[in-house]
C-alpha positions, 0 to 999 in steps of 0.5 A: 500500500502505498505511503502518502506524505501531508506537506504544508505549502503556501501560495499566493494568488491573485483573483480579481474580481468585479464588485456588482456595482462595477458591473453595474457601471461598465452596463451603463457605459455600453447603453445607447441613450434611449436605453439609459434614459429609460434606465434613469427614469426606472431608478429615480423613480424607485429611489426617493433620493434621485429627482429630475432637474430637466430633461431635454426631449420633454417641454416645460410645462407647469411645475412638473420639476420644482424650481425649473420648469415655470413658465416665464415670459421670456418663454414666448419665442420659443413657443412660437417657434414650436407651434406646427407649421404647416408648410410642406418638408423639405423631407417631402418636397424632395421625396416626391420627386424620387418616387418618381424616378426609376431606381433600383431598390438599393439606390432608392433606400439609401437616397431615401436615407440621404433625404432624412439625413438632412438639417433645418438648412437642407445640409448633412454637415450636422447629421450623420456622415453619408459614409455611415448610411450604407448598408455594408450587408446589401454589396451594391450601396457603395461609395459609388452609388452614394456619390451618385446619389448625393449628385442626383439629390443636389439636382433636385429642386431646390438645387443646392441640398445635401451639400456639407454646408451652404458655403458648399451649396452655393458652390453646387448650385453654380457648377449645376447651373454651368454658366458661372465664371471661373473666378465666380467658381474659384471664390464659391470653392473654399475662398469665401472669405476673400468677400470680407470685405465684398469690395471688388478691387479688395478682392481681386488683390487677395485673388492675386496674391493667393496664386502668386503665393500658390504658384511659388511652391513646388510641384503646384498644380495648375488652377483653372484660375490661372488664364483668367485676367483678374481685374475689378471688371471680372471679379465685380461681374463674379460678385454679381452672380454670387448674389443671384444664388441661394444662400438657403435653398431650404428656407421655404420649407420644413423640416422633417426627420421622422422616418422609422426605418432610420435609427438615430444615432447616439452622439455622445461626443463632439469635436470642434476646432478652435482658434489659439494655440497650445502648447500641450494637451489637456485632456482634463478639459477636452482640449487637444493641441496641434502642433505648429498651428495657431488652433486646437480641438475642443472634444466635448461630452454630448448628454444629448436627450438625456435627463439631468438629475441631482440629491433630492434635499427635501426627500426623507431617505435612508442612509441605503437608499443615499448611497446608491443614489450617490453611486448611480450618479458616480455611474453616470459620470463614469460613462461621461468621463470614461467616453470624453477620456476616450473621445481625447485620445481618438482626436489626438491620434487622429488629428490628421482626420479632424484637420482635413476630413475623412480619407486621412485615418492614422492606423489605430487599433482598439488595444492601441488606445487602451495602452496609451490611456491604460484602461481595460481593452473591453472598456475601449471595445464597449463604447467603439463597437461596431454594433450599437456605435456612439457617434462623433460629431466632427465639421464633416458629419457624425462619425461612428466611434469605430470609424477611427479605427483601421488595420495598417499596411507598410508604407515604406521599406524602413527597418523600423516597420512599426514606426508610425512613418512607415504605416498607411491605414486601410481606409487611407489606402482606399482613398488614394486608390478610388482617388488614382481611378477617379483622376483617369480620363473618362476613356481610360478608366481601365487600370487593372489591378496589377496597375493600381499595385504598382501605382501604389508602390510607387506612392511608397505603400507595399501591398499586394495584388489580391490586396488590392483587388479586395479593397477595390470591391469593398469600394463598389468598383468593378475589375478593368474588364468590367468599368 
């Protein structure tokens, strides 16, 4: 039989393990903000400690919060501004003239998206980037039929809606009318300030000065600008046309979102650009410097629709019931400085993208982010998932979170291959290759896939042939055979 020995050890491990509280927090964190306000109204109304101070999506009326819902005097614009008008939607005015168009399913689903996208000033700048409107589960809504659906809804009347601003409308409303000037289109083109002051001889020195600066540097692309004469005559006659246009196509109309197949986004931060330099970040109040620039970002947390609430004084509670009011308030701002916190560190990785728009994504990744800000991955994961995203508002549209993020390609051959030189985003690589096809004539939009590969080493990224082709469909662009 055999002899067994009791031996004494001690060993030490280390277990951790999420209290029910924590748990509790990282749930509110993931809810989009229909789910939260509904989460908000069930504990305050369980909790005797918790009052509402003001919710956003319900109007004021009487005293149903105490101390901040009266009515005043001074409320009087804003009722009327809510009373019902009764003047046709831009909404309904542009769809009306899609349903009789002939389109194929797709292309009238999401032009149909494009339409209910739009802001009070018919533009998209402040809804949701045309980008996210596809439906990556139907292949043919792709970059190619949103362009064309974009084009064919400026087209509409009013002309000059679904543009980015109504600096870009007038813009639009020029090329589609095709008899403005081409000094008219070069000040409509991102040169609207020059009109400060409208005074033509002003202007035409700024004009001047522009190109001179222009053309001194290298490899300067000729501007269409560069064989007209540029005189007090030709920049009053464009000044003339520029006030003929519509400065708000959408004025005559309403405006109109409720369409029950779109989902409205979650925007849960916004970033803004603003003038004065830093010479650091501050992430403890949202501001991101950009090195060697006279202006930095500003990333705000969005409550959006979502009640404010605070201690109920005069509530007779007990000493339980406080706490948790206490936590669930701590929990909510939990989920607000953990998405700031967040929101920070995307803008500071891509200030590329923020400066000059989308096509300029930085290689990122969700492990990436949580290192730099050392917080737990599935913290990053719960608020940037593809599922159920929080939205960004940045000057281009509304951004899902998930959007800044994107594997990485070598763009050079450097030893050090991942330096941040080195690599190129995926999405950066797609632009530049549906930006190669783009610039070929109309006759010659034949590049085969072998072509694009090699066009793009040249640019100094390394990739390969069934890479590219990959990427070409995902763009909705056919082989060589078939464009």
């Amino acid at each position: 039989m055999a002899d067994f020995d009791l031996t004494q050890r001690q060993s030490q491990v280390q277990v951790q393990k999420l209290s029910q509280n924590l748990v509790y927090g990282l749930k509110i964190l993931q809810m989009p903000t229909k789910e939260l306000r509904s989460e908000i109204y069930k504990v305050v109304n369980e909790n005797p400690a918790l009052e509402i101070v003001r919710d956003p999506a319900v109007r004021k009326q009487g005293s149903e919060w105490e101390g901040e819902a009266q009515f005043k005097s001074q409320d009087y614009q804003a009722l009327l501004e809510s009373r019902e008008d009764n003047r046709e939607s831009l909404q309904q005015h542009l769809m009306h003239q899609l349903n009789s168009m002939r389109l194929s399913p797709d292309e009238y689903e999401l032009s149909q998206k494009l339409i209910y996208n739009l802001d009070k000033n018919g533009c998209y700048g402040s809804m949701r980037a045309p980008e996210t409107l596809l439906d990556k589960s139907r292949p043919l809504q792709n970059r190619v039929m949103l362009e064309r659906c974009i084009s064919r809804i400026q087209s509409m009347d009013p002309v000059g809606t679904c543009c980015r601003t109504l600096e870009e409308s007038l813009f639009i409303q020029a090329k589609i009318a095709g008899d403005a000037s081409p000094v008219a289109l070069f000040l409509l083109d991102g040169h609207l300030d020059f009109l400060n002051p409208p005074e033509a001889e002003k202007v035409a020195k700024k004009i001047k000065a522009f190109l001179s600066d222009w053309h001194s540097k290298k490899f300067a692309k000729a501007l269409p600008i560069d064989d007209e004469k540029i005189n007090v005559h030709t920049v009053t006659e464009a000044l003339h046309y520029i006030l003929r246009l519509n400065p708000h196509p959408a004025s005559e109309y309403s405006w109109e979102t409720s369409l029950s197949e779109i989902s409205q986004p979650d925007i849960v931060l916004t970033v803004t650009k603003e003038a004065g330099h830093l010479p650091a970040d501050d992430f403890s109040h949202g501001k991101i410097a950009v090195p060697k620039k006279d202006f930095h970002f500003q990333v705000k947390y969005a409550s959006g629709l979502l009640p404010e609430i605070r201690l109920n004084q005069t509530a007779i509670s007990g000493k339980k019931t406080l706490e948790a009011a206490k936590q669930f308030i701590n929990n909510l701002l939990f989920r607000q400085n953990t998405i700031a916190l967040q929101g920070c560190a995307i803008v500071k990785h891509q200030l590329d993208f923020f400066e000059k728009g989308p096509g300029n994504i930085t290689p990122l990744t969700r492990k990436q982010l949580a290192d730099f800000l050392g917080i737990h991955l599935s913290t990053v994961s719960r608020m940037t998932a593809k599922k159920n995203s929080k939205y960004i508002q940045t000057e281009f549209g509304l951004f899902p979170a998930s959007y800044f993020f994107s594997s990485a390609l070598a763009r050079t051959a450097d030893e050090n291959k991942n330096s941040a030189s080195s690599l190129i985003s995926a999405e950066a690589v797609k632009s530049k290759m549906y930006e190669i096809i783009s610039s070929q004539p109309q006759d010659d939009k034949k590049l085969s896939d072998n072509e694009l590969t090699k066009l793009l080493n040249e640019e100094g990224i390394k990739i390969a042939r069934r890479t590219v082709a990959k990427y070409r469909a995902q763009l909705g662009l056919q082989n060589s055979f078939r464009r």
